[in-house]
C-alpha positions as CSV (number, residue, x, y, z in Angstrom):
1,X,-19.6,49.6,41.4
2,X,-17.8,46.4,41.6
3,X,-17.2,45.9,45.6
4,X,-16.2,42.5,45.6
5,X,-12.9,44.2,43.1
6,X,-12.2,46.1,45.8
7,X,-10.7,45.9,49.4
8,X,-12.7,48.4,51.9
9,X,-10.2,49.5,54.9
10,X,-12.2,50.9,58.1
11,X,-9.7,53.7,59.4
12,X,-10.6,54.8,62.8
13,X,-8.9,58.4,63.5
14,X,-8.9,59.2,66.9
15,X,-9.4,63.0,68.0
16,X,-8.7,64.4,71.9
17,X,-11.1,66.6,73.1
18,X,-9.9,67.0,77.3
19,X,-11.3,64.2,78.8
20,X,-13.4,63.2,75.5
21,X,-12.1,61.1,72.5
22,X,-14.2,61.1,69.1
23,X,-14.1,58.2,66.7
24,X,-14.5,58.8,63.2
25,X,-14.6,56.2,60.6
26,X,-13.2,56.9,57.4
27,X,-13.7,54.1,54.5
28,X,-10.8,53.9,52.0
29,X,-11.1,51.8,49.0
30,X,-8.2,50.2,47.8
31,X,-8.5,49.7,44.0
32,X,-7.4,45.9,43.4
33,X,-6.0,45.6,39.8
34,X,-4.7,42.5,39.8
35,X,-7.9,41.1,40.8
36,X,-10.1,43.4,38.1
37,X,-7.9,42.3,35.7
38,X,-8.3,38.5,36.1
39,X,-11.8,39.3,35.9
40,X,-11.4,41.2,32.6
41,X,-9.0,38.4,31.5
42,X,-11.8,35.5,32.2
43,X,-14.0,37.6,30.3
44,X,-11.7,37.7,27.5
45,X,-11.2,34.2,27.4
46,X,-14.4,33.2,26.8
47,X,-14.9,36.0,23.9
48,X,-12.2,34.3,22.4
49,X,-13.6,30.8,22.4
50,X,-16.6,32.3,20.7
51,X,-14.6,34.8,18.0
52,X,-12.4,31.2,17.0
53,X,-15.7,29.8,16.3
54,X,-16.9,32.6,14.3
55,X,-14.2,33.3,12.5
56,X,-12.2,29.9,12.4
57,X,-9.0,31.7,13.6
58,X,-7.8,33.4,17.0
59,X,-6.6,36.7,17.9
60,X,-3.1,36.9,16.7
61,X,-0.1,38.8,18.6
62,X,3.4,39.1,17.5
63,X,5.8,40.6,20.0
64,X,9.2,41.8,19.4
65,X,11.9,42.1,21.6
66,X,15.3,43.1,20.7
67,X,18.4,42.1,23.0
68,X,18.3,40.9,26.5
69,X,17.3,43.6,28.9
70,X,16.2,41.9,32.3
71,X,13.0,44.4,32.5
72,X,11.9,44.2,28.9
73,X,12.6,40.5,29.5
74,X,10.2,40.7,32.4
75,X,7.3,42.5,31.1
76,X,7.2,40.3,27.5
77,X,6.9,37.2,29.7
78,X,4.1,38.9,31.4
79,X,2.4,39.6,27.9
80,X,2.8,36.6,26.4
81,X,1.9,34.4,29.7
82,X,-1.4,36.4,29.2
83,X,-2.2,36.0,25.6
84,X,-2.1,32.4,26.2
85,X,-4.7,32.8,28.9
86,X,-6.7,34.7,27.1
87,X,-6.6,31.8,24.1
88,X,-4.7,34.0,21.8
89,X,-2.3,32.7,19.1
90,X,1.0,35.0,20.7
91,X,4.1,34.7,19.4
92,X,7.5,35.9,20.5
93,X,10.3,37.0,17.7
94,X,13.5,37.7,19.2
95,X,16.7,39.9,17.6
96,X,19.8,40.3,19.2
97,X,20.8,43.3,20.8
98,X,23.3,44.4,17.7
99,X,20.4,43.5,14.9
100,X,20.6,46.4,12.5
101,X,17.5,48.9,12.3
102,X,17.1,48.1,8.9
103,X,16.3,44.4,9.4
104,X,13.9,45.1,12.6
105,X,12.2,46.9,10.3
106,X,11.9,44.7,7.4
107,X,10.6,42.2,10.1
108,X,8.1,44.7,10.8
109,X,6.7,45.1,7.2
110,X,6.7,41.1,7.0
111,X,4.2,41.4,9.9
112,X,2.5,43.9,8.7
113,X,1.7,42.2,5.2
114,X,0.5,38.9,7.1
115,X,-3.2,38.7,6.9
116,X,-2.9,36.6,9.9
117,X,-1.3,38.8,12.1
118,X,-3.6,41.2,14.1
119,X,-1.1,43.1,16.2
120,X,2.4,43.8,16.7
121,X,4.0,45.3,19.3
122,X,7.9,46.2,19.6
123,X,8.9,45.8,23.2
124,X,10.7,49.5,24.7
125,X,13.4,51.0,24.9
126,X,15.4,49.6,22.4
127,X,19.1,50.0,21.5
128,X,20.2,53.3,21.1
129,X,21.5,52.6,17.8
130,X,18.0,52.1,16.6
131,X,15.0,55.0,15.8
132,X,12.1,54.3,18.1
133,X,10.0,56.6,16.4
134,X,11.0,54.9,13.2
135,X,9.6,51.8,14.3
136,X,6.7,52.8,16.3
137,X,5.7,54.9,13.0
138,X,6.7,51.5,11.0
139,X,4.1,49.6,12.8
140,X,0.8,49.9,10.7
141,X,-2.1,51.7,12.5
142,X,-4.4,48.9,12.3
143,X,-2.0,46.6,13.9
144,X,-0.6,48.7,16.5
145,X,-2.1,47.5,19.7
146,X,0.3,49.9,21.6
147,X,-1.8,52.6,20.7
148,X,1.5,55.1,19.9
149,X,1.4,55.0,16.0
150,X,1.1,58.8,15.1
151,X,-2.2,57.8,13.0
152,X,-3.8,56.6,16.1
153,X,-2.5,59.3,18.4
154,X,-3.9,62.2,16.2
155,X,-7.3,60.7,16.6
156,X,-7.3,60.0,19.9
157,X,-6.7,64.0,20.0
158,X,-9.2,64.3,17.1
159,X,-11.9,62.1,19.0
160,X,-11.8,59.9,16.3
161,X,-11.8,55.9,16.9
162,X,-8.7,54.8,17.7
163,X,-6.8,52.1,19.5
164,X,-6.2,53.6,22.6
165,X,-2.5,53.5,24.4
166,X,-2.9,50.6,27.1
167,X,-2.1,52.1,30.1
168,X,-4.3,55.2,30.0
169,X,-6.7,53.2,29.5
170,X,-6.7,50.9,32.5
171,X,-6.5,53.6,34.3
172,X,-10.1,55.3,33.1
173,X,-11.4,51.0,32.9
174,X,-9.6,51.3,37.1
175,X,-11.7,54.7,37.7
176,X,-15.0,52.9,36.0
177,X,-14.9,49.8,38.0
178,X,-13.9,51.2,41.2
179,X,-16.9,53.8,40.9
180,X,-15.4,57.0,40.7
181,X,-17.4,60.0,39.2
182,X,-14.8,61.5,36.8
183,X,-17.4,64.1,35.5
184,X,-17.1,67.2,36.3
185,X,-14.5,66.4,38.6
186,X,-11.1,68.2,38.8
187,X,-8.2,66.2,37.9
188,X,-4.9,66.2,37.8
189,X,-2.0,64.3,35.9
190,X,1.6,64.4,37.3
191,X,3.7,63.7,33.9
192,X,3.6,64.9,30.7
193,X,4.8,62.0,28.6
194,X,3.5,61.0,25.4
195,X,2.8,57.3,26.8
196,X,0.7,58.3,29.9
197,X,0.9,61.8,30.9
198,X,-1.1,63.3,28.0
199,X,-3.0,60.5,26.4
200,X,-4.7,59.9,30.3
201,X,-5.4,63.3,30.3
202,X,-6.8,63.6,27.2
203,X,-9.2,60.4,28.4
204,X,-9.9,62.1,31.6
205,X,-11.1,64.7,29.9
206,X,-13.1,63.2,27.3
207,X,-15.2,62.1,30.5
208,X,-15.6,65.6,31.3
209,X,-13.6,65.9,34.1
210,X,-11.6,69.3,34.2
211,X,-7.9,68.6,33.8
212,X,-4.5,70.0,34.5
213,X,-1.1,68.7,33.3
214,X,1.4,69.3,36.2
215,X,4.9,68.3,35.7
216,X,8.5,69.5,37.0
217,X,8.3,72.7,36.1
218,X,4.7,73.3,37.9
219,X,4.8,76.0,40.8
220,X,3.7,75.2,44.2
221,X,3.1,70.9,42.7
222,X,1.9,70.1,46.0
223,X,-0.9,73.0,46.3
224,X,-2.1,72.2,42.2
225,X,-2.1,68.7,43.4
226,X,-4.3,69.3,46.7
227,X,-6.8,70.3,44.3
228,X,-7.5,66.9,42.7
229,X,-10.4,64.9,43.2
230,X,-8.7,62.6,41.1
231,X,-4.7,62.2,41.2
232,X,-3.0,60.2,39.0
233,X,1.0,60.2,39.5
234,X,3.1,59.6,36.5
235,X,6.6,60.9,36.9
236,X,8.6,57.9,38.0
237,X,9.8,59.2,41.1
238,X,9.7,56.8,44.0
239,X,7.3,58.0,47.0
240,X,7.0,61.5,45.7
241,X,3.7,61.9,46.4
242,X,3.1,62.4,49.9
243,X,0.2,63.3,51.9
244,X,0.9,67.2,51.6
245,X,-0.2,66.4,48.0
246,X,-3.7,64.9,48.1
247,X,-7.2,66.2,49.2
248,X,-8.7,64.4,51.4
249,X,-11.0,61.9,49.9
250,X,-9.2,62.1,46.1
251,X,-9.3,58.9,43.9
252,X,-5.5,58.3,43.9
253,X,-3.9,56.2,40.9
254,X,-0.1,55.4,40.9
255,X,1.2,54.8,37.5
256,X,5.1,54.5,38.4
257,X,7.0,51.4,39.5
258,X,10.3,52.4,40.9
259,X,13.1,49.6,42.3
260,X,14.2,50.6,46.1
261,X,17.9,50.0,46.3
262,X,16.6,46.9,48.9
263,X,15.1,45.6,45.4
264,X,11.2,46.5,46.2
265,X,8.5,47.3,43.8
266,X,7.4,50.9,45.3
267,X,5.2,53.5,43.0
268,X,5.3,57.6,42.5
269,X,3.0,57.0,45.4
270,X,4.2,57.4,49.0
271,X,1.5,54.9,50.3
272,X,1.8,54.4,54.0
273,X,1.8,58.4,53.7
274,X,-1.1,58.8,51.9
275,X,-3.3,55.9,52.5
276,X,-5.4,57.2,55.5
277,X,-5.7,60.8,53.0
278,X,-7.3,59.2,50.3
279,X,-10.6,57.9,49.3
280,X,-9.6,55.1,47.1
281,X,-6.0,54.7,46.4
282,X,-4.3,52.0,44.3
283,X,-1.2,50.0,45.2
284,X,2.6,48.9,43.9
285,X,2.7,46.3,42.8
286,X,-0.8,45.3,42.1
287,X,-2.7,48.3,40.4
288,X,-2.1,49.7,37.0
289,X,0.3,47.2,36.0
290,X,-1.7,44.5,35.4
291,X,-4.1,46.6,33.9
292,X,-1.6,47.4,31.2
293,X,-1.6,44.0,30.4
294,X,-4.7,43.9,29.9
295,X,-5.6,46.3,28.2
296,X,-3.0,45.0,25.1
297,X,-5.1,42.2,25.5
298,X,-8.2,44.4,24.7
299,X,-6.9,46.0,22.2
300,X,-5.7,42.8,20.5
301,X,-8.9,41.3,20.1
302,X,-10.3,45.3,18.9
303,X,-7.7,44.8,16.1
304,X,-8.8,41.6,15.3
305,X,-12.4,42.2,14.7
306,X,-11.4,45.8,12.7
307,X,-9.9,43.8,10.7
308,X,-12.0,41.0,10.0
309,X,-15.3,43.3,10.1
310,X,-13.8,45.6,6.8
């Protein structure tokens, strides 16, 4: 358990008895990701140092970005400010917004057949005029550090090595360095997409925790949820997980990152709401997120040393 990664709150709850009040002291963690991920990331950095010496070449990392979206735009600075921590050659190729699907990917295939390209990632969404799953499935396996190739997704369900989808797994790397016991707890996952929802449950389970998929349709979401020793919220819904939702004492991880119409960051995760519910708890801005980054970061370097190891 890594307590200097994480912020211990003291909440004193104050209960009236007549004449007699009893203090109880409850101790939150608050799971610091932005700080467990600079650790990670230093960590990194010096396995880098060490695999350029070995092998006479860094980690390579091609991102692709098509057109100008201001959030794409946002999170591909964020990957490629970090690959240049981490002492990664990253490079950035960028295609206008009207570039035919045809030449993104023949782009793609050139990457592909460079030997000194470990892994490619194509920034989403794209333009609607353009097949997403035609270029996720044009990405090859061994190069996809997304982790959403069909290959790689069929063995993550087959419990075959894979490179795992970056986001589910910061959350289980969260879980692991926060302390939480995940076996043969009950967890459950707001969301059913194929980017979070099911690949986090699928981890979850594969650490023998006993999982349900809860989503839109799900009767009584608040009851299912108040079941959870470990929650994680996934839906994209500003604060829709209130206090009504979570047990007292569950491990609660906030995947979404919603924009309040007064411009803030705020997750799936009503926080105020549920921070004196929870056990450990992570925030918005400052949780998963960076461990997204990270992880594409892991799985970069996994690439690289598949590749030069067969």
């Amino acid at each position: 358990m890594m307590f200097n990664r994480i912020f211990g709150i003291m909440l004193a709850i104050v209960i009236g008895f007549t004449s007699v009040s009893v203090v109880r002291l409850t101790k939150i963690m608050i799971i610091d990701g932005k700080m467990i991920s600079q650790s990670l990331k230093d960590a990194m950095k010096i396995e880098v140092d060490a695999l350029a010496e070995q092998y006479g070449r860094r980690p390579c990392l091609m991102v692709i970005i098509v057109g100008d979206n201001p959030a794409s735009r946002s999170y591909v600075r964020g990957k490629i400010k970090a690959t240049e921590y981490c002492g990664f050659d990253g490079h950035l190729v960028e295609l206008p917004e009207d570039v035919s699907e045809a030449t993104l990917l023949a782009e793609i295939d050139k990457l592909n057949n460079d030997p000194l390209v470990d892994g490619i990632l194509v920034q989403l969404p794209l333009p609607k005029h353009i097949s997403e799953d035609k270029v996720i499935a044009a990405i090859s396996a061994e190069k996809d550090v997304d982790g959403f190739h069909p290959e790689n997704v069929a063995r993550l369900w087959l419990n075959q090595h894979c490179i795992l989808p970056c986001t589910p797994k910061g959350i289980i790397e969260l879980l692991d360095q926060a302390g939480v016991e995940m076996a043969g707890k009950k967890a459950v996952v707001i969301g059913r997409s194929n980017i979070v929802g099911k690949p986090v449950a699928k981890l979850l389970l594969d650490r023998n925790a006993t999982v349900t998929i809860a989503h839109s349709r799900t009767k009584d979401l608040a009851a299912v949820c108040r079941e959870a020793d470990i929650l994680v919220a996934a839906v994209g819904r500003a604060k829709m997980v209130t206090a009504e939702y979570v047990k007292p004492g569950a491990a609660v991880i906030d995947v979404g990152i919603n924009r309040t119409e007064d411009g803030k960051l705020v997750g799936d995760v009503d926080y105020e709401a549920v921070l004196p519910v929870a056990g450990a708890i992570t925030p918005v801005p400052g949780g998963v997120g960076p461990m997204t980054i990270t992880m594409l970061m892991r799985n970069t370097i996994e690439c690289f040393l598949n590749r030069m190891n067969n």
